[in-house]
C-alpha positions in Angstrom: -111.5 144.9 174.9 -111.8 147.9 177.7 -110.4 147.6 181.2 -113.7 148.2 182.3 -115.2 145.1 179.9 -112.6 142.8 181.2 -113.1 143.5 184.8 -117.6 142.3 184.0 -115.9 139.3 182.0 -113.4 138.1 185.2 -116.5 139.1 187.3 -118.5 136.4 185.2 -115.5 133.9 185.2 -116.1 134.1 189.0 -119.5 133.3 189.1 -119.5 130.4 186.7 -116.8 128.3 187.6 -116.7 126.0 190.5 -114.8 127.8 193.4 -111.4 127.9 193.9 -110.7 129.0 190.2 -107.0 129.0 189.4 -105.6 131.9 187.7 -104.7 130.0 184.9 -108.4 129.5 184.0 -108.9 133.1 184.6 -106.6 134.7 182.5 -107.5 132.3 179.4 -111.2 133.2 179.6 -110.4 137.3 179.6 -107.4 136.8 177.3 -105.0 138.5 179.6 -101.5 137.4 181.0 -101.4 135.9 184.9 -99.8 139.5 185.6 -102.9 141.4 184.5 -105.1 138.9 185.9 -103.5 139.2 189.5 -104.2 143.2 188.9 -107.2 143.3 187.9 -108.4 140.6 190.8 -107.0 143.5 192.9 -108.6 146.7 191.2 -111.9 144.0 191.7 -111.7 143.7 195.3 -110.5 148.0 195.2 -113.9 148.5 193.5 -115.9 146.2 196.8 -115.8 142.7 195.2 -114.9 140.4 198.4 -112.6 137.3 196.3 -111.0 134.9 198.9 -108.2 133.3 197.8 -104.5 133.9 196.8 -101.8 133.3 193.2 -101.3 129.4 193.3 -104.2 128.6 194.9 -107.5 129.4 193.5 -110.4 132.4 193.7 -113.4 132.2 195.3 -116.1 134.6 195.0 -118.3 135.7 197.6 -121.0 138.6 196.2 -121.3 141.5 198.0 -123.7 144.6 197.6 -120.3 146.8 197.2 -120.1 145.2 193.7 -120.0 147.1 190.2 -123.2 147.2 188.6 -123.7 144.0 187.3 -124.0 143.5 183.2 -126.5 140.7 181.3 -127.1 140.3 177.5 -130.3 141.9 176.7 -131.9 138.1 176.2 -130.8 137.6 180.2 -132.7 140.2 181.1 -135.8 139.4 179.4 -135.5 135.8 180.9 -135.0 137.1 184.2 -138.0 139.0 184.0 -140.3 136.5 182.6 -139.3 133.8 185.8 -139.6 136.2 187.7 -143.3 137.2 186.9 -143.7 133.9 186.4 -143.2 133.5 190.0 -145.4 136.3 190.8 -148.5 134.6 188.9 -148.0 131.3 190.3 -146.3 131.8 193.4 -147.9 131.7 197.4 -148.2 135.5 198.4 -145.3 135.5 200.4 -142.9 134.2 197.3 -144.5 136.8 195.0 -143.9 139.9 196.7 -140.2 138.3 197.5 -140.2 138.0 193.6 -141.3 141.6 193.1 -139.0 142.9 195.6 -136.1 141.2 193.8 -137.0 142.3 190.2 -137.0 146.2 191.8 -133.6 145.7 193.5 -132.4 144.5 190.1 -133.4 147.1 188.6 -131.8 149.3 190.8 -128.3 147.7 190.7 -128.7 148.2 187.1 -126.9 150.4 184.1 -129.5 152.7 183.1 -129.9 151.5 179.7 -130.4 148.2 180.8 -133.2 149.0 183.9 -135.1 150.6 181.3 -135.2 147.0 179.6 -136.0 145.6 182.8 -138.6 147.9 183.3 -140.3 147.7 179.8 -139.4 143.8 179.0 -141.0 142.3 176.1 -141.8 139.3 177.7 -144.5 138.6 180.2 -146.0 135.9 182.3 -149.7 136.0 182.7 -152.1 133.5 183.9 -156.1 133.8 183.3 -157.1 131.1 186.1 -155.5 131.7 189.3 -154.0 128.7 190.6 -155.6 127.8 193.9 -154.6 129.2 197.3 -152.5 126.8 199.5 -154.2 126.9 202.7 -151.2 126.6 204.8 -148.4 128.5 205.9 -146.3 128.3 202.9 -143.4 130.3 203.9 -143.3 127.6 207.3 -143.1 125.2 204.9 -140.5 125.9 202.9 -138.2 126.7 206.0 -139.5 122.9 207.2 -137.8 122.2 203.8 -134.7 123.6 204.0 -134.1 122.5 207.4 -134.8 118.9 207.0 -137.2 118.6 209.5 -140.6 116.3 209.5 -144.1 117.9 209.2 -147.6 117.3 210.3 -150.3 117.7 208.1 -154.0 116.6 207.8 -154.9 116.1 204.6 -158.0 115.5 202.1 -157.0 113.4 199.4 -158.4 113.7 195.4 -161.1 110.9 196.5 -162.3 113.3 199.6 -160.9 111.2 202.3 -159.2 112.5 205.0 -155.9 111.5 206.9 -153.2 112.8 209.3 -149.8 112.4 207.8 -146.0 113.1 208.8 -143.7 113.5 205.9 -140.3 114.7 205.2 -140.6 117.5 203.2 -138.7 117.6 199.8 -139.1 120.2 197.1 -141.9 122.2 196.0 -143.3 122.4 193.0 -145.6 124.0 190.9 -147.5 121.3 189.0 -150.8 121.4 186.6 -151.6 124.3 187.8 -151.3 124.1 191.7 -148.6 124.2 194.5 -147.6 120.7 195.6 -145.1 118.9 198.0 -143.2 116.1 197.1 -142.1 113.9 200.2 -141.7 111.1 201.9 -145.1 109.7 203.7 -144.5 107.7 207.1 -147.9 106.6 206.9 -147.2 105.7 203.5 -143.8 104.4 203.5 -143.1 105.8 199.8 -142.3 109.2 198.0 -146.2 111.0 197.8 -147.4 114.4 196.4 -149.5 116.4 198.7 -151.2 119.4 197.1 -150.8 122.8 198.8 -154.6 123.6 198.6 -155.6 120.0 200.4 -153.4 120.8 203.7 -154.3 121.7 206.9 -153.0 122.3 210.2 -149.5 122.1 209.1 -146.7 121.6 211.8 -143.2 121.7 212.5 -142.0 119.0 214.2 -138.7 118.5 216.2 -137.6 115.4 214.3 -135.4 116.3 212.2 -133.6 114.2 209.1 -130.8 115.7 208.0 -128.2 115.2 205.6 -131.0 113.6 203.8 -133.1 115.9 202.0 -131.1 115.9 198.6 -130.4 112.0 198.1 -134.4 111.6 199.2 -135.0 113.9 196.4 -133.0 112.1 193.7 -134.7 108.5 194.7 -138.3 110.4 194.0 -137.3 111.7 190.6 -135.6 108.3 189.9 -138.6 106.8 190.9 -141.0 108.9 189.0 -138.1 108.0 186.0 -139.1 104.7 185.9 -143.0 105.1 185.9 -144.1 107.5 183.8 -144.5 106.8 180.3 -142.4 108.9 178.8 -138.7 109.8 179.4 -137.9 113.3 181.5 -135.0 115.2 182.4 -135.5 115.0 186.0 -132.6 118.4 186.4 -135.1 120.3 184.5 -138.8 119.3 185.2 -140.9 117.4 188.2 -144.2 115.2 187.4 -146.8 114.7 189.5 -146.5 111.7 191.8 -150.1 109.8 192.4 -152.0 110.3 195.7 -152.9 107.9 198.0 
């Protein structure tokens, strides 16, 4: 194996493992003795890579746009493309052009060969009906998300009847075909699905309820484990969760 080879493999090690990674583990998955392992973490961090950590310890990675060029098998690329395009057919405005920025930088931090695979991928992701349009501030709502704080929402359910809701936002999905939020109802009391294109007047509210955003998310998958009829992998894939 090339120096140059090596170095993308450690720089792969690095991103997979669980940070700190011991040396030991390093130098087994590039085949190379702790010696030439401790060199080339240095000739890495020469090159712009910033790697905390020290021998007997553990490395850390921390990516950086003064990295090498970064190298994916030719499949990687195609599936990078495809979720990516996927996410511009089906994503809020906002996400897709985020998703077609991302796929340009990519291609610009890319060997040549390989941007031209980018560029020209096999696969694509297409959709004939347009998912509808949420009708509120998406790109609010996500931040509501990630910051664990409650929303306000009026809302017209599947049988047309209208309501004022707070909920604790918890992931966003894409699901049969249109945007929807999975979160705890206070009018409710349960876990509820609120599609994207039934909202309005969303707002941010100052009540916050943090740390619990990822534990809240478990309980709704667990929960949606138990009802529907047939068995998911809740890591993988979201179902709908009925309206009321």
């Amino acid at each position: 194996m090339s120096r140059t080879a090596r170095l993308f493999q450690l720089m792969q090690s690095l991103r997979r493992h669980a940070p700190p990674v011991t040396a030991r583990q390093l130098a087994d998955d590039t085949g190379v003795s702790l010696r030439t392992l401790y060199r080339d973490i240095d000739s890495l961090r020469g090159l712009g890579a910033v790697i905390d950590g020290t021998a007997g310890y553990g490395y850390a990675l921390t990516e950086d746009a003064a990295l090498p060029p970064m190298m994916f098998e030719d499949e990687e690329i195609e599936a990078i493309v495809l979720g990516l395009r996927e996410v511009q057919a089906v994503a809020d405005p906002a996400l897709a052009q985020s998703a077609r920025n991302a796929l340009a930088k990519l291609q610009a931090r890319l060997p040549g060969t390989q941007a031209h695979r980018l560029q020209y991928a096999v696969l694509h992701a297409k959709r004939i009906v347009q998912p509808p349009v949420p009708t509120v501030d998406v790109r609010a709502l996500r931040q509501a998300t990630w910051d664990e704080r409650t929303i306000q929402l009026d809302y017209i359910d599947a049988e047309d009847r209208a309501s004022t809701r707070r909920v604790d936002p918890l992931s966003i999905v894409f699901l049969k075909d249109t945007h929807n939020l999975i979160g705890w109802c206070h009018l409710r009391q349960a876990y509820r699905n609120f599609r994207l294109d039934r909202m309005q007047n969303l707002t941010v509210t100052e009540t916050s309820f943090r740390p619990r955003r990822v534990p809240m998310l478990r309980a709704a998958l667990e929960e949606l484990q138990h009802c529907w009829p047939e068995p998911l992998n809740i890591d993988a894939q979201m179902v709908e969760l009925s309206e009321s």
